[in-house]
N, CA, C and O atoms as CSV, one atom per row, in Angstrom:
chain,resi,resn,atom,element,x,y,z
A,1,UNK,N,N,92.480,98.532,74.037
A,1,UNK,CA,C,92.086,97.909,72.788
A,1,UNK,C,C,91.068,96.813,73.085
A,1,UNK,O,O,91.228,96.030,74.022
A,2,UNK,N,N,89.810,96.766,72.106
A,2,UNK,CA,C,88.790,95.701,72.845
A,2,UNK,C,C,88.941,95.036,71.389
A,2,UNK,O,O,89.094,95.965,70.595
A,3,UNK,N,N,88.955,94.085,70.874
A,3,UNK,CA,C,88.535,93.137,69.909
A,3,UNK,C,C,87.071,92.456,69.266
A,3,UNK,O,O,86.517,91.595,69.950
A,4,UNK,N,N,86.428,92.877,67.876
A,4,UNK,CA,C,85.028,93.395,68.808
A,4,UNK,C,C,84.792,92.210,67.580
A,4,UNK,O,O,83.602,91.895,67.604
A,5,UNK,N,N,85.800,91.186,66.143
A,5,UNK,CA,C,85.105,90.496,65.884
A,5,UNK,C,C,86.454,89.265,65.377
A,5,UNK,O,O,87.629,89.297,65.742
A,6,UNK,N,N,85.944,88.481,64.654
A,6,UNK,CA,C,87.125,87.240,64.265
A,6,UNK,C,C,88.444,87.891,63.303
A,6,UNK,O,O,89.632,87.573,63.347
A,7,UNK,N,N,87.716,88.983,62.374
A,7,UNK,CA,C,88.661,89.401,61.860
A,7,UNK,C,C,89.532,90.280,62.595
A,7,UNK,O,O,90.707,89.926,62.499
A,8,UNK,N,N,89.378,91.140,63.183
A,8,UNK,CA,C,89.996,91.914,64.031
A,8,UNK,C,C,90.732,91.013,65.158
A,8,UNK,O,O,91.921,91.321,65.254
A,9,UNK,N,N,90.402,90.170,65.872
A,9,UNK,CA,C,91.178,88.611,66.712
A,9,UNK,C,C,92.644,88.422,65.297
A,9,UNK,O,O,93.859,88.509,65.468
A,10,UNK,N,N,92.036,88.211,64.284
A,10,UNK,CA,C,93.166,87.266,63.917
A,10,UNK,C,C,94.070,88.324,63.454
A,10,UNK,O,O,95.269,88.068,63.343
A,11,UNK,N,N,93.609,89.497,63.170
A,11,UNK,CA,C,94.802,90.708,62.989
A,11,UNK,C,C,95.382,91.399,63.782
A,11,UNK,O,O,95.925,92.489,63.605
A,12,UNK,N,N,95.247,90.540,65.053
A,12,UNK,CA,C,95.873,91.041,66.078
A,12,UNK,C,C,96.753,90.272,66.780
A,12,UNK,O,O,97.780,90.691,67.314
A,13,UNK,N,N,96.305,89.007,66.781
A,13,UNK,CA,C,97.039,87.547,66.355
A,13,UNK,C,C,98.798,88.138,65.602
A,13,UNK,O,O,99.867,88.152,66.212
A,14,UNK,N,N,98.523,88.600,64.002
A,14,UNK,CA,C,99.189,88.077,62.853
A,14,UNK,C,C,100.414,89.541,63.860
A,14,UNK,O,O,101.388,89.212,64.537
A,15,UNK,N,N,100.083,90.611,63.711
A,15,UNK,CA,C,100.847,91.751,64.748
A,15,UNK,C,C,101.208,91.219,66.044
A,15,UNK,O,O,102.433,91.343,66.045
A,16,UNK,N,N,100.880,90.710,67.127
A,16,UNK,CA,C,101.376,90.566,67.900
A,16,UNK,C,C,102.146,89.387,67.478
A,16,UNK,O,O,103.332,89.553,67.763
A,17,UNK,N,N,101.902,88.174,66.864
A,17,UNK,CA,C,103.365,87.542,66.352
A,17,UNK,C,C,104.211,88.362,65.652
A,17,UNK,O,O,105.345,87.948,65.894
A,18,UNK,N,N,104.272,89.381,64.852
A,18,UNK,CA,C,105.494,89.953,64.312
A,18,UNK,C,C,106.282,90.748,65.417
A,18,UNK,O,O,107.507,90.815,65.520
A,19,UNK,N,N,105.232,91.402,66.310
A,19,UNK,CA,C,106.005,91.781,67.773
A,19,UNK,C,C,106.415,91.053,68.321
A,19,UNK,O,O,107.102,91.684,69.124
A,20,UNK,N,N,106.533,90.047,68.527
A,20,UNK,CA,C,107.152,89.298,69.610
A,20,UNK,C,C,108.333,88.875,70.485
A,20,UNK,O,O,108.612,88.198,71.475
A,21,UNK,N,N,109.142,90.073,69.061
A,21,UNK,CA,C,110.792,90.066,69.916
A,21,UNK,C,C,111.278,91.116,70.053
A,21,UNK,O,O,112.499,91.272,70.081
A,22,UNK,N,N,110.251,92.259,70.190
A,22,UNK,CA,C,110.421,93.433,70.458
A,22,UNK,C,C,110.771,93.703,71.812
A,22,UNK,O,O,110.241,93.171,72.787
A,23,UNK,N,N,111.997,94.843,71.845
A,23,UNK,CA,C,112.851,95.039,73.163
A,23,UNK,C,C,112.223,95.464,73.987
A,23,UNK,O,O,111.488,96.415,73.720
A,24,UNK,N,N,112.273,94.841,75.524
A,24,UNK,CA,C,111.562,95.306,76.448
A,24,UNK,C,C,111.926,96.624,76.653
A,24,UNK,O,O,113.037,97.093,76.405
A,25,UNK,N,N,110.512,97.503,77.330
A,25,UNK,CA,C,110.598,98.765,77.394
A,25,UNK,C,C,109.892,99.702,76.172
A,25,UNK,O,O,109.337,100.791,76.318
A,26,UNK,N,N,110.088,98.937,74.923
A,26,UNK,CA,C,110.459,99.937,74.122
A,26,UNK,C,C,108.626,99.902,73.553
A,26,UNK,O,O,107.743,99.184,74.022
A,27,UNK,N,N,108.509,100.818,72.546
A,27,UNK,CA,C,106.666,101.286,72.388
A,27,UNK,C,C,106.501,99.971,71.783
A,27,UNK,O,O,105.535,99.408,72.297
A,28,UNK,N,N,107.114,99.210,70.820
A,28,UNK,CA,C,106.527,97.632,70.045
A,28,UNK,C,C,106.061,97.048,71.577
A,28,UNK,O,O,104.892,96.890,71.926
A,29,UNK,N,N,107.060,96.816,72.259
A,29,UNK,CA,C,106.701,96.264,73.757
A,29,UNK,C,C,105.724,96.399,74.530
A,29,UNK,O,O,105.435,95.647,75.461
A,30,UNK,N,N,105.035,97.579,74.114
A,30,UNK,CA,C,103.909,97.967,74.805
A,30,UNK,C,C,103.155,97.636,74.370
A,30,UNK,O,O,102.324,97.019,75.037
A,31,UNK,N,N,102.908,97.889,72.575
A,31,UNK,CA,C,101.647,97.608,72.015
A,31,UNK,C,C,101.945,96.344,72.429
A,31,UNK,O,O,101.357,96.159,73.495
A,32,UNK,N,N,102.710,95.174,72.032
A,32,UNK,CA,C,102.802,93.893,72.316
A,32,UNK,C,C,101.572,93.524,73.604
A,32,UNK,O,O,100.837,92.536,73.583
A,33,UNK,N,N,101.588,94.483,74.569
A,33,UNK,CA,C,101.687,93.929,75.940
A,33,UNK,C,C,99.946,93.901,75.971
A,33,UNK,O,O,99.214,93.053,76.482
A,34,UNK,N,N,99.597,95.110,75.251
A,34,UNK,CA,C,98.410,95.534,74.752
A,34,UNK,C,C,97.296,94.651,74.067
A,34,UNK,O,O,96.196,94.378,74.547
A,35,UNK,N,N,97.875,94.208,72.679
A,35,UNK,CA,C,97.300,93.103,71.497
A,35,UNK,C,C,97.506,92.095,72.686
A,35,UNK,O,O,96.412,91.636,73.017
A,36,UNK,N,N,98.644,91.548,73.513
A,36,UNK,CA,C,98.336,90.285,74.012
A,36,UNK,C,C,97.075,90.487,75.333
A,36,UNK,O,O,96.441,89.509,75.731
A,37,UNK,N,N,96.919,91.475,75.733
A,37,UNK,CA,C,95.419,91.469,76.966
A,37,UNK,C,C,94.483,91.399,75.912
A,37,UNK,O,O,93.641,90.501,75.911
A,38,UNK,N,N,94.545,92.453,74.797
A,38,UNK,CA,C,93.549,92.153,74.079
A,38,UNK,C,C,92.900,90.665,73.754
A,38,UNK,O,O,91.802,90.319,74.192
A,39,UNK,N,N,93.821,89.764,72.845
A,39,UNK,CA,C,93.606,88.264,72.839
A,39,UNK,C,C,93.317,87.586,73.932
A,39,UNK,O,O,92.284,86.917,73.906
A,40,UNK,N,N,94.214,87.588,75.258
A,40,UNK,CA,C,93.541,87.128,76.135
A,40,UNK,C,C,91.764,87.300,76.656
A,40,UNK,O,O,91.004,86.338,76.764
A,41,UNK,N,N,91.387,88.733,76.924
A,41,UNK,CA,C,90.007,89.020,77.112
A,41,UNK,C,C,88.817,88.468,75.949
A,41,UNK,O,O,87.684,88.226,76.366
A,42,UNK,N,N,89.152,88.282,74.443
A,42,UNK,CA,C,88.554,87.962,73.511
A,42,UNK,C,C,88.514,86.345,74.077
A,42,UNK,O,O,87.423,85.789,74.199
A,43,UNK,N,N,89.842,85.603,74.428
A,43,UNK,CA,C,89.700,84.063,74.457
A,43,UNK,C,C,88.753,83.980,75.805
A,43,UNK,O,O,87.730,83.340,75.559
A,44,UNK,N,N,88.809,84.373,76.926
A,44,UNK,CA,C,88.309,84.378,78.143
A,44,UNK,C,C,86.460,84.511,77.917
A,44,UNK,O,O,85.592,83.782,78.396
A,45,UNK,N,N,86.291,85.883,76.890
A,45,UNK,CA,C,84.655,85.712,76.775
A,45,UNK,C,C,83.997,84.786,76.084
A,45,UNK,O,O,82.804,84.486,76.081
A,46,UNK,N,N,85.268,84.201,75.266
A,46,UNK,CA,C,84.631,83.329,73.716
A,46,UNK,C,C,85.021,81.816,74.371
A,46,UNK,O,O,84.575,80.987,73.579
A,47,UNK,N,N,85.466,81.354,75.140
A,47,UNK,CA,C,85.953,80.034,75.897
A,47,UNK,C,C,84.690,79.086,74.977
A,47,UNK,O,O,84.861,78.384,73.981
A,48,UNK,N,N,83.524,79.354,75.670
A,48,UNK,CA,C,82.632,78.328,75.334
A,48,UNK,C,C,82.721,78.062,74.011
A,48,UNK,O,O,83.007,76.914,73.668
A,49,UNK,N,N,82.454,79.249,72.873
A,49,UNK,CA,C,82.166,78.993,71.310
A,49,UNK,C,C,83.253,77.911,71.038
A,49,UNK,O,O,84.228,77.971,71.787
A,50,UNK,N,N,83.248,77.050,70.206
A,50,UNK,CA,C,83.934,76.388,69.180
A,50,UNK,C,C,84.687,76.027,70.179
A,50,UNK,O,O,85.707,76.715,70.135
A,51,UNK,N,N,84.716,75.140,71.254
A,51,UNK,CA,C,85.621,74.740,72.240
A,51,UNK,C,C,85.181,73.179,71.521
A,51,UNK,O,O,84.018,72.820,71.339
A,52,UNK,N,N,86.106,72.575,71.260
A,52,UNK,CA,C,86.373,71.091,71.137
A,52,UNK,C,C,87.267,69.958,71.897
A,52,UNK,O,O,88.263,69.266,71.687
A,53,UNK,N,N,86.390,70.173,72.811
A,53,UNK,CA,C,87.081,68.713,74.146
A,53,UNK,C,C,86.143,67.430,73.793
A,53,UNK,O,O,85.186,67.424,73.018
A,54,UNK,N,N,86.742,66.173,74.677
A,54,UNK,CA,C,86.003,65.469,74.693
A,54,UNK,C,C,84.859,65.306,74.306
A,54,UNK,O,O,84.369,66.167,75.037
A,55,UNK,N,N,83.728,64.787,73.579
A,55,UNK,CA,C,82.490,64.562,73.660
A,55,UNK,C,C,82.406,63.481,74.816
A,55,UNK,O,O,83.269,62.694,75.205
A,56,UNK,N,N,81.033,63.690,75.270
A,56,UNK,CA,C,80.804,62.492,76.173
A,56,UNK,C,C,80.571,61.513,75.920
A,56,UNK,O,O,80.306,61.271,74.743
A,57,UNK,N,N,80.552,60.309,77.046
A,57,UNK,CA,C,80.612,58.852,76.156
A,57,UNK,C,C,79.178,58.890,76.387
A,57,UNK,O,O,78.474,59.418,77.248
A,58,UNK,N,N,78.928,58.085,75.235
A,58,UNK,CA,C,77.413,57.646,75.340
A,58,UNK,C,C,77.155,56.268,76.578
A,58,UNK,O,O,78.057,55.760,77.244
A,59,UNK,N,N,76.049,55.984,76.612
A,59,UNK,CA,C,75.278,55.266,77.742
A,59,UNK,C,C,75.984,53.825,76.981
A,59,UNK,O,O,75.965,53.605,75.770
A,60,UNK,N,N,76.620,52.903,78.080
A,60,UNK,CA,C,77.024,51.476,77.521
A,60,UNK,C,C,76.143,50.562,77.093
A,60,UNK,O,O,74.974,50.569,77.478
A,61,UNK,N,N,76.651,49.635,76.206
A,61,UNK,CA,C,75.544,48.873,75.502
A,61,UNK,C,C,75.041,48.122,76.749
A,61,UNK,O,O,76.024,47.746,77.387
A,62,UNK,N,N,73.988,47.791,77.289
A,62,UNK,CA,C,73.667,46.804,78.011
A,62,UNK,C,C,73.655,45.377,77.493
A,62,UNK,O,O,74.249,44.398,77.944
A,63,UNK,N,N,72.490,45.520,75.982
A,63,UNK,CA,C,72.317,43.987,75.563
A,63,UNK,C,C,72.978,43.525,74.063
A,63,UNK,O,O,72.488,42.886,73.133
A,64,UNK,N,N,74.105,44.045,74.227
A,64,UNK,CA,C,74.816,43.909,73.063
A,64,UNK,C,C,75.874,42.566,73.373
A,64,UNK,O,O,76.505,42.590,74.430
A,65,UNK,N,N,76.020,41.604,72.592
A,65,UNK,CA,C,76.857,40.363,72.844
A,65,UNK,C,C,77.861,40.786,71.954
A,65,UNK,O,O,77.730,41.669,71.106
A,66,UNK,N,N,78.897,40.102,72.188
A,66,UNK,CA,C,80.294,39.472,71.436
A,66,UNK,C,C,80.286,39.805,69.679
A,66,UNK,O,O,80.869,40.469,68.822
A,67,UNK,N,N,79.529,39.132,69.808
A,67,UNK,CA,C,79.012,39.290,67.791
A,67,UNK,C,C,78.661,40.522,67.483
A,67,UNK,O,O,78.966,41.058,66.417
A,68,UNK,N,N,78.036,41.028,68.334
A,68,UNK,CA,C,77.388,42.401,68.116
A,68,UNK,C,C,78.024,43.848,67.907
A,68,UNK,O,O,77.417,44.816,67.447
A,69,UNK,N,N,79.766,43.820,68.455
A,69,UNK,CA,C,80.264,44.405,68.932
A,69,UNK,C,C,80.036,45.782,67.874
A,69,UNK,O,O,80.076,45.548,66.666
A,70,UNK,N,N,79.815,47.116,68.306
A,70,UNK,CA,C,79.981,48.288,67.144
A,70,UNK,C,C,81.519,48.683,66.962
A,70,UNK,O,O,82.168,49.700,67.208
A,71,UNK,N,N,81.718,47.840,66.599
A,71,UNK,CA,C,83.270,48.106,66.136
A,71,UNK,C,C,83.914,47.613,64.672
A,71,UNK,O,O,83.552,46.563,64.139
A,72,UNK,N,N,84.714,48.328,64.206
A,72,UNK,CA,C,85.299,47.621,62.901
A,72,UNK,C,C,86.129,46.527,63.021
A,72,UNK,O,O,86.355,46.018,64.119
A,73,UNK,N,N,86.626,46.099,61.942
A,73,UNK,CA,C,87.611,44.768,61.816
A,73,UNK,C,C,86.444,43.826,61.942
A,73,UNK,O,O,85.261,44.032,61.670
A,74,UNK,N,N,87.099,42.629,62.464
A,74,UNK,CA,C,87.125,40.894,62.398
A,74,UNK,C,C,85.637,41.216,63.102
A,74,UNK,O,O,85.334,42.378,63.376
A,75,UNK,N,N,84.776,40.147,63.360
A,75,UNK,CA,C,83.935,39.806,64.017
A,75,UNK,C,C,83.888,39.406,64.966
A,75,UNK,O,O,84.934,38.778,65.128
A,76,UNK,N,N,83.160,39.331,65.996
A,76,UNK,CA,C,83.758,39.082,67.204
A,76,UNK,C,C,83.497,37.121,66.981
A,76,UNK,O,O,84.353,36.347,67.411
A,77,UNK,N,N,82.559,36.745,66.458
A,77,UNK,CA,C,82.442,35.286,66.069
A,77,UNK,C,C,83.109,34.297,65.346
A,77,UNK,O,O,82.743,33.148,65.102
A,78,UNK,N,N,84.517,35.101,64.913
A,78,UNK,CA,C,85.179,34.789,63.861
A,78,UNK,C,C,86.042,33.032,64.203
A,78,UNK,O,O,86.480,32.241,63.368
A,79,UNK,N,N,86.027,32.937,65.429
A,79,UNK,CA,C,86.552,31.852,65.906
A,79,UNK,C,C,85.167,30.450,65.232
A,79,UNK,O,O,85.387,29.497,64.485
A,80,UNK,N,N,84.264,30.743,65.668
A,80,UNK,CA,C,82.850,29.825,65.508
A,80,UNK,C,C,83.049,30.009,63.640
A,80,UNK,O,O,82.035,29.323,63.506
A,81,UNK,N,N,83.346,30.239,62.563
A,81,UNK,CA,C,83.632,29.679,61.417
A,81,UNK,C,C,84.271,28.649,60.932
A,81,UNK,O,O,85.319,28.309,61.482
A,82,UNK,N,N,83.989,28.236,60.282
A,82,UNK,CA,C,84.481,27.020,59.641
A,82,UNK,C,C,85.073,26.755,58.453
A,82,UNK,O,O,84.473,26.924,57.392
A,83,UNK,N,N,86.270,26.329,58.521
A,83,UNK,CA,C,86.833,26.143,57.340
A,83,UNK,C,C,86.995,25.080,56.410
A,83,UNK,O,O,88.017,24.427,56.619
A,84,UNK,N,N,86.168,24.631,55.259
A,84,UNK,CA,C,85.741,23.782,54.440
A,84,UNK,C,C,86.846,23.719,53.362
A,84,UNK,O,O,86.727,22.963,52.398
């Protein structure tokens, strides 16, 4: 069995979960054994597409001060205010 697009992946997916407690030995067991190389070889060629790890960090601020910080919340200057 080769898996040749997304729809065919995920209907093979939705079957091999309904197989999944099928008695060893028996023909569900096989196809089981089947749909699961299938999924595996589909995940193995497709690894790269739509893989969501880490992004990389970007380059550190060099001339960015205290005040400057790109971050939310408080300010980093919040101490230097004054309360009138």
């Amino acid at each position: 069995m080769v898996i040749q697009n997304h729809t065919e992946y995920a209907a093979a997916a939705e079957r091999a979960n309904a197989l999944s407690d099928a008695p060893e030995g028996s023909e569900a067991a096989r196809e089981l054994a089947a749909l699961i190389d299938a999924l595996r070889k589909w995940d193995e060629d497709h690894a790269g597409e739509n893989a969501h790890g880490p992004e990389t960090n970007p380059e550190p601020l060099s001339n960015v001060s205290r005040d400057d910080l790109p971050v939310s919340g408080l300010p980093g200057n919040l101490g230097k205010l004054k309360a009138d």
